[in-house]
C-alpha positions as CSV (number, residue, x, y, z in Angstrom):
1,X,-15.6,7.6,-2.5
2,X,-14.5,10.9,-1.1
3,X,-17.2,13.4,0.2
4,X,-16.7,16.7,-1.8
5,X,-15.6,17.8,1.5
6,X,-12.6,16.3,2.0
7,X,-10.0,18.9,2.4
8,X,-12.4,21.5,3.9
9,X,-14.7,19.5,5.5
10,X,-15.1,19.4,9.0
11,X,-16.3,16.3,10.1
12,X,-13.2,14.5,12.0
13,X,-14.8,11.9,14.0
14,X,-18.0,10.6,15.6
15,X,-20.4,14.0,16.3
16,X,-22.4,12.7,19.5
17,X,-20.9,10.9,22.5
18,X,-23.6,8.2,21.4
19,X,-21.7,7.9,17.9
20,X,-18.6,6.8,19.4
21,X,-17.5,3.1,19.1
22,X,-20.0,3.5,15.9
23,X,-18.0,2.2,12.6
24,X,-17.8,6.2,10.8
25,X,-16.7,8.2,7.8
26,X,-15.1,11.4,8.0
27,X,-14.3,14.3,5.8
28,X,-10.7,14.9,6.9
29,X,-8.3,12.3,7.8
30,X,-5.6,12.9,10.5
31,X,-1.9,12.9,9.7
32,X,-1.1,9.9,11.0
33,X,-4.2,8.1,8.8
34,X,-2.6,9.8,5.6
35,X,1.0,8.6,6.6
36,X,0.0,4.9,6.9
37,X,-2.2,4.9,3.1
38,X,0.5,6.8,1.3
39,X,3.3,4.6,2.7
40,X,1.9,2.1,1.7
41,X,1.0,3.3,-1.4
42,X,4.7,4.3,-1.7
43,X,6.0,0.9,-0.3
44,X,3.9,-1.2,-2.9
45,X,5.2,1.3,-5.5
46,X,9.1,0.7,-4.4
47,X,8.2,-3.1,-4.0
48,X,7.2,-3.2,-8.4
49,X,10.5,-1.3,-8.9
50,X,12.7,-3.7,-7.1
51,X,10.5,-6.6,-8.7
52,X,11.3,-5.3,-11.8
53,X,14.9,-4.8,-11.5
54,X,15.0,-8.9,-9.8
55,X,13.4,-9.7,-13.5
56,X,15.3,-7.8,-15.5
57,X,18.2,-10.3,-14.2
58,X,16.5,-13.2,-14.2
59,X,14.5,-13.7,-11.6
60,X,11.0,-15.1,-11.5
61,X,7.8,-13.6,-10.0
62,X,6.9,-16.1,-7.2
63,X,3.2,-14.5,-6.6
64,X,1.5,-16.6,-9.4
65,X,-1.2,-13.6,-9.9
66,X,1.0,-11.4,-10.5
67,X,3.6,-14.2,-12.8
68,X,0.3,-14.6,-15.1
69,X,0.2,-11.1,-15.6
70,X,3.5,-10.7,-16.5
71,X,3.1,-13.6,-19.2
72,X,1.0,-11.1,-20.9
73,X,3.2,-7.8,-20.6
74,X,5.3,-6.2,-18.3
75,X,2.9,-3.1,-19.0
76,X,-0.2,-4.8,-17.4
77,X,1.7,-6.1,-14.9
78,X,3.0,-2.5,-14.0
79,X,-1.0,-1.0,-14.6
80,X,-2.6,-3.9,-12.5
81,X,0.0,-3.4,-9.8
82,X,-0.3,0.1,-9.3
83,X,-3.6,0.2,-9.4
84,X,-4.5,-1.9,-7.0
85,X,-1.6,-0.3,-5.1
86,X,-3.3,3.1,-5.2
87,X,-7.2,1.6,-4.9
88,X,-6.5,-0.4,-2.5
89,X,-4.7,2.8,-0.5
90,X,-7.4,5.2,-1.0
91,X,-10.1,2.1,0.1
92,X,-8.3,1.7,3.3
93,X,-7.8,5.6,4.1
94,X,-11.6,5.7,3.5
95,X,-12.5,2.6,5.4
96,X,-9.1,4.2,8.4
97,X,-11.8,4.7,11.2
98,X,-13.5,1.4,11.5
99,X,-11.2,-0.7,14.1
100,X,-9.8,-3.8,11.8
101,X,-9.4,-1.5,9.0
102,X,-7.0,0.5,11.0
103,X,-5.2,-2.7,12.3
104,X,-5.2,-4.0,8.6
105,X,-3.7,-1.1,7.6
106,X,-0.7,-1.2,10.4
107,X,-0.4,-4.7,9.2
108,X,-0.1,-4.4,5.9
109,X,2.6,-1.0,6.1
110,X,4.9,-3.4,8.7
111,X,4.4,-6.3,5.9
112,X,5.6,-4.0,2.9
113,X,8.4,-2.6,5.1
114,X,9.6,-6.2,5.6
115,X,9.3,-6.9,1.8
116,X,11.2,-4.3,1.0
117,X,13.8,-5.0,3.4
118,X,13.8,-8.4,2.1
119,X,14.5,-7.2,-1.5
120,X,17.6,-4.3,-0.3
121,X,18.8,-7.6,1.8
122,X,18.8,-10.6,0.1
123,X,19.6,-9.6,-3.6
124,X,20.7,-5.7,-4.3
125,X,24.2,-6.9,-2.6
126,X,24.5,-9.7,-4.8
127,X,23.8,-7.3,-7.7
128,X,26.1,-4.7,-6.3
129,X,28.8,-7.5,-6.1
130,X,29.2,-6.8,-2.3
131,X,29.8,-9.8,-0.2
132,X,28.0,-9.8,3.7
């Protein structure tokens, strides 16, 4: 998946003129690119905490994927999650220089952003016995 030159690598972008608007892969990722993967890396990560702490007082999964896992054990759930939290990260920081991959990627980040607002919103108050 990575090039064994990807953190001394130099290719950065397209290396002809002719190249450009070509879908590419690059050794070395820009800051930005690394910013939006691990985000959302970090977001998905801070979304199976605040999950788990909703269950732990009685609240129900409402993705049914993820509900089946946790029928099995809250260990495969927390395994599954992250790994396709971290997979799915490292696929799209790979795939960051093809145009809907990059679009995807904003997507997704604003998504988990709004997740996790909706969790520190709608039920951490309740828990903190705080009324809004």
């Amino acid at each position: 998946m990575f090039s064994r030159y990807w953190l001394r690598g130099r290719r950065r972008g397209p290396r002809r003129k002719d190249d450009r608007g070509e879908l590419i892969y690059v050794d070395r990722y820009t800051p930005h690119e690394w910013g939006m993967a691990v985000s959302v890396m970090a977001l998905s990560m801070c979304d199976l905490l605040l999950t788990l702490v909703y269950l732990s007082l009685g609240g129900e999964e409402r993705n049914p994927i993820m509900a089946r896992l946790l029928e099995h054990s809250e260990a495969t759930f927390i395994w599954v999650k992250t790994a396709v939290s971290v997979l799915g990260g490292m696929f799209l920081l790979v795939h960051v220089r093809f145009p809907r991959v990059r679009r995807s990627l904003a997507g997704i980040l604003v998504l988990y952003v709004a997740l996790v607002i909706y969790h520190l919103v709608t039920w951490v108050p309740a828990v903190l016995g705080w009324t809004i």
